[in-house]
C-alpha positions as CSV (number, residue, x, y, z in Angstrom):
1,X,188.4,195.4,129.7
2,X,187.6,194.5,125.9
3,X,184.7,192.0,124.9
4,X,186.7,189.1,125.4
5,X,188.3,189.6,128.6
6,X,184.7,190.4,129.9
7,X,183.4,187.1,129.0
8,X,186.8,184.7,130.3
9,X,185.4,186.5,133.6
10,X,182.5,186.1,133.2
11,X,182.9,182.2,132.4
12,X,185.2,182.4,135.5
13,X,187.8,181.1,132.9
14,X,191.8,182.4,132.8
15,X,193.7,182.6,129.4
16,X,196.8,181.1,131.4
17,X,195.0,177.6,131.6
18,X,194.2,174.9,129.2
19,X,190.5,173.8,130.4
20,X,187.9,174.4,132.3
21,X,186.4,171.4,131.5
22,X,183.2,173.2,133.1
23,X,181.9,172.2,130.1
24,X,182.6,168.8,130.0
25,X,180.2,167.6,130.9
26,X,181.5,168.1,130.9
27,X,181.4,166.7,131.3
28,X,180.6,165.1,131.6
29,X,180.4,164.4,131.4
30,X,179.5,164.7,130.9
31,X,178.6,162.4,131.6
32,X,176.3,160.7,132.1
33,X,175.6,157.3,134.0
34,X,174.1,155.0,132.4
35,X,171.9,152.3,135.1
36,X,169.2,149.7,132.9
37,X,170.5,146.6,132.5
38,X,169.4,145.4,129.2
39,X,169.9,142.2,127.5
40,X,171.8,140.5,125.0
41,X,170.5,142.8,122.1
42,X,171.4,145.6,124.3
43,X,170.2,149.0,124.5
44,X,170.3,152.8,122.9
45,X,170.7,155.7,124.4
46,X,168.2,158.5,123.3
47,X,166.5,161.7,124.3
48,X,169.9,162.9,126.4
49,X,169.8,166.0,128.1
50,X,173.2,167.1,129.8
51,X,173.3,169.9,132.6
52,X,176.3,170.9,134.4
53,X,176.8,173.1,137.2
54,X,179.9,175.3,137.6
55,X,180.0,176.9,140.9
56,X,182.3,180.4,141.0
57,X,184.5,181.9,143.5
58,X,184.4,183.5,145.6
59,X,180.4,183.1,144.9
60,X,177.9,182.5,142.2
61,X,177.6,179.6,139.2
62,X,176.7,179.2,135.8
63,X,175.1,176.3,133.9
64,X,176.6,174.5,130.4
65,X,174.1,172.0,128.6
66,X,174.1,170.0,125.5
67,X,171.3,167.3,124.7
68,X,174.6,166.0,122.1
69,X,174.3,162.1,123.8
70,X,174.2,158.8,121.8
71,X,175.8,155.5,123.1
72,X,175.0,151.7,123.1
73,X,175.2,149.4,126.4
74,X,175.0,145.7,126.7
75,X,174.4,144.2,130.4
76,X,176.0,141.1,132.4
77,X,176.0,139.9,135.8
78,X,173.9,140.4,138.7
79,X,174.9,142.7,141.6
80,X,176.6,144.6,140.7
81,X,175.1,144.8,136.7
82,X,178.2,145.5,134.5
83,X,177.6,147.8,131.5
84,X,179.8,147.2,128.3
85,X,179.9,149.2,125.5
86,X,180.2,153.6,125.6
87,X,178.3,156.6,126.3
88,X,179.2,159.4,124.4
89,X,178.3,163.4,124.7
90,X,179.6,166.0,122.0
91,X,181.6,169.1,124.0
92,X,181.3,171.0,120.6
93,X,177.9,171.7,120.9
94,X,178.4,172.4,125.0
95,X,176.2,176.0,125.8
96,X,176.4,177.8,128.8
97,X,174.4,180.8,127.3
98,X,176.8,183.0,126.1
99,X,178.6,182.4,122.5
100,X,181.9,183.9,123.1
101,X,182.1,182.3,126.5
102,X,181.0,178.9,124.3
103,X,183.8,179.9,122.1
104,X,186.5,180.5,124.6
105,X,185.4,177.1,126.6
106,X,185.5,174.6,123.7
107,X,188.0,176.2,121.6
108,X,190.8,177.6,123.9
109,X,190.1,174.7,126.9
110,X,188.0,172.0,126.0
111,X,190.6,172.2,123.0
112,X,188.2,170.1,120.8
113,X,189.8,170.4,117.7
114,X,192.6,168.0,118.8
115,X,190.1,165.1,118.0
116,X,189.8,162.0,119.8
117,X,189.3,162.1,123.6
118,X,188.9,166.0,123.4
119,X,185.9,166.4,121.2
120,X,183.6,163.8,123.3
121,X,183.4,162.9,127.2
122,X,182.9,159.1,126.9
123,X,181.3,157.4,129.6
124,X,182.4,153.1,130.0
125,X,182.7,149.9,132.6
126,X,179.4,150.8,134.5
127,X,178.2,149.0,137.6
128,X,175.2,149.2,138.9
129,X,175.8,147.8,142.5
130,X,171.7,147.1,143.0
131,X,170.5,146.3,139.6
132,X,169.4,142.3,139.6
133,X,168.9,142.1,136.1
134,X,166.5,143.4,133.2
135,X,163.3,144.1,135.1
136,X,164.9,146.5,137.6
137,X,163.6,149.5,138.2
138,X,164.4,152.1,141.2
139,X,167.1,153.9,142.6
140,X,170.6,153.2,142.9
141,X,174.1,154.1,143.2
142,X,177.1,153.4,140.2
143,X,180.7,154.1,138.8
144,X,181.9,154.6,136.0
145,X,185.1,155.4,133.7
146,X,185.1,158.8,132.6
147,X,187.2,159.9,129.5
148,X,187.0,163.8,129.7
149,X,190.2,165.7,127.9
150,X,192.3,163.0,127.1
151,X,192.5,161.5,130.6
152,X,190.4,158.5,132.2
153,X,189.4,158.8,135.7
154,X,187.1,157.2,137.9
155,X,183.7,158.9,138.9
156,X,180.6,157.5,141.0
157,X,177.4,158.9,141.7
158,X,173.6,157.8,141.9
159,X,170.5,157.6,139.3
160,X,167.2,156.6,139.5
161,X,165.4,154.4,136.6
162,X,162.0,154.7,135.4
163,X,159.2,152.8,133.4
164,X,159.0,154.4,130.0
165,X,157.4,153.1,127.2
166,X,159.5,150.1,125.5
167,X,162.0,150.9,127.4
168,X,163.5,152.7,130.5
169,X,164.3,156.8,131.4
170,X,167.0,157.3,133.8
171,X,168.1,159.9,135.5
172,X,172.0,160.3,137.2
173,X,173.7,163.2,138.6
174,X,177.3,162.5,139.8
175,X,180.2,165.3,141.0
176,X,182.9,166.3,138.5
177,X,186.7,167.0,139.8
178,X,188.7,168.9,138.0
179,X,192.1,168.4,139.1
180,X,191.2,164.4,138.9
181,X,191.3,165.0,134.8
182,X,194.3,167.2,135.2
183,X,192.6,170.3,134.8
184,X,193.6,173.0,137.0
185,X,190.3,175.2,138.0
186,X,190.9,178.9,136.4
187,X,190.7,182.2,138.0
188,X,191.1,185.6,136.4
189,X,190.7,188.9,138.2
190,X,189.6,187.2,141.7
191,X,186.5,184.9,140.2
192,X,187.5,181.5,139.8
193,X,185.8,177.9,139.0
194,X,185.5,176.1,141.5
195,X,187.2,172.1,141.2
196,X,183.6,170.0,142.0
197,X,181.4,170.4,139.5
198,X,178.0,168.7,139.1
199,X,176.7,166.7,136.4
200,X,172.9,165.8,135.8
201,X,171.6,163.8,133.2
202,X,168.2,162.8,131.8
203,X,168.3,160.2,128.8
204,X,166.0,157.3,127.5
205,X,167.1,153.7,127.0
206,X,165.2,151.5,124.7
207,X,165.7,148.1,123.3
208,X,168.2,147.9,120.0
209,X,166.5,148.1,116.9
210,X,163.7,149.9,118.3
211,X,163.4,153.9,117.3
212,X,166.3,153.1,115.5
């Protein structure tokens, strides 16, 4: 098998499909949920770190990461807290360890040189089901709309928010399907990627204006 066969393998990636948006996030992403609710001034996303979990058939996994996540959110409501505005993470800079698997993912799947919707998983309409307002702090569920390879779907998930500084860290992990973003998982020579992939991400939120 040359170079390149060995590393679609090994990225549990076929040349026969389009994306294994693995790396989304991935994801998806990447993806990230965003949970603070933050005022009229709003709030910025900072300090992101992305990590993605692509499980393997018939065993096995593989991480991607990117820290490539800047975004803006303003807050209304009460139960559930609706998030306006957009979370965005860069699939260019997606890195599961191995350049010509990294090559292969965003190049030949993730396709991001087509541009909008391809080059970015966009996170939107976030609700926070047991946010109360701007002082809340805990643990709790959320969905989201996810733009991942030119197709919006719904995801959910849960995240936990934190005291930090001026502002807020939150963390969020939520599952990733495929086939929901019309990606169908690829399998060469018996290893495959599985359809559910896992999303977890880390980011600060701070007060606009502030870090800025």
């Amino acid at each position: 098998m040359d170079q390149a066969g060995a590393a679609v393998r090994g990225s549990g990636c076929s040349r026969r499909h389009r994306v294994p948006a693995a790396a989304a996030l991935l994801l998806a992403a990447f993806s990230p949920a965003v949970c603070p609710a933050a005022d009229t001034a709003g709030w910025s996303i900072q300090n992101g770190d992305v990590r993605i979990s692509v499980p393997l058939r018939p065993g096995g996994a593989f991480e991607a990461r990117t820290s490539a996540m800047l975004g803006r959110v303003r807050s209304s409501g009460s139960r559930p807290v609706l998030l306006t505005g957009e979370i965005a993470v860069d699939l260019t800079t997606i890195d599961t360890g191995i350049d010509l698997r990294n090559r292969h993912l965003r190049e030949n799947y993730l396709q991001v040189a087509r541009g909008s919707g391809f080059d970015k998983a966009v996170l939107s309409e976030i609700r926070v089901p047991e946010a109360n307002g701007e002082a809340f702090r805990g643990r709790s569920a959320f969905t989201a709309t996810l733009l991942l390879h030119g197709v919006k779907a719904a995801v959910s998930g849960a995240c936990e928010i934190k005291a930090d500084g001026n502002g807020v860290r939150v963390e969020a992990s939520f599952p990733l399907a495929l086939r929901d973003f019309g990606i169908e998982p690829p399998e060469y020579m018996g290893v495959g990627v599985g359809n559910k992939l896992l999303v977890k991400v880390a980011f600060s939120a701070v007060p606009r204006g502030v870090g800025e």
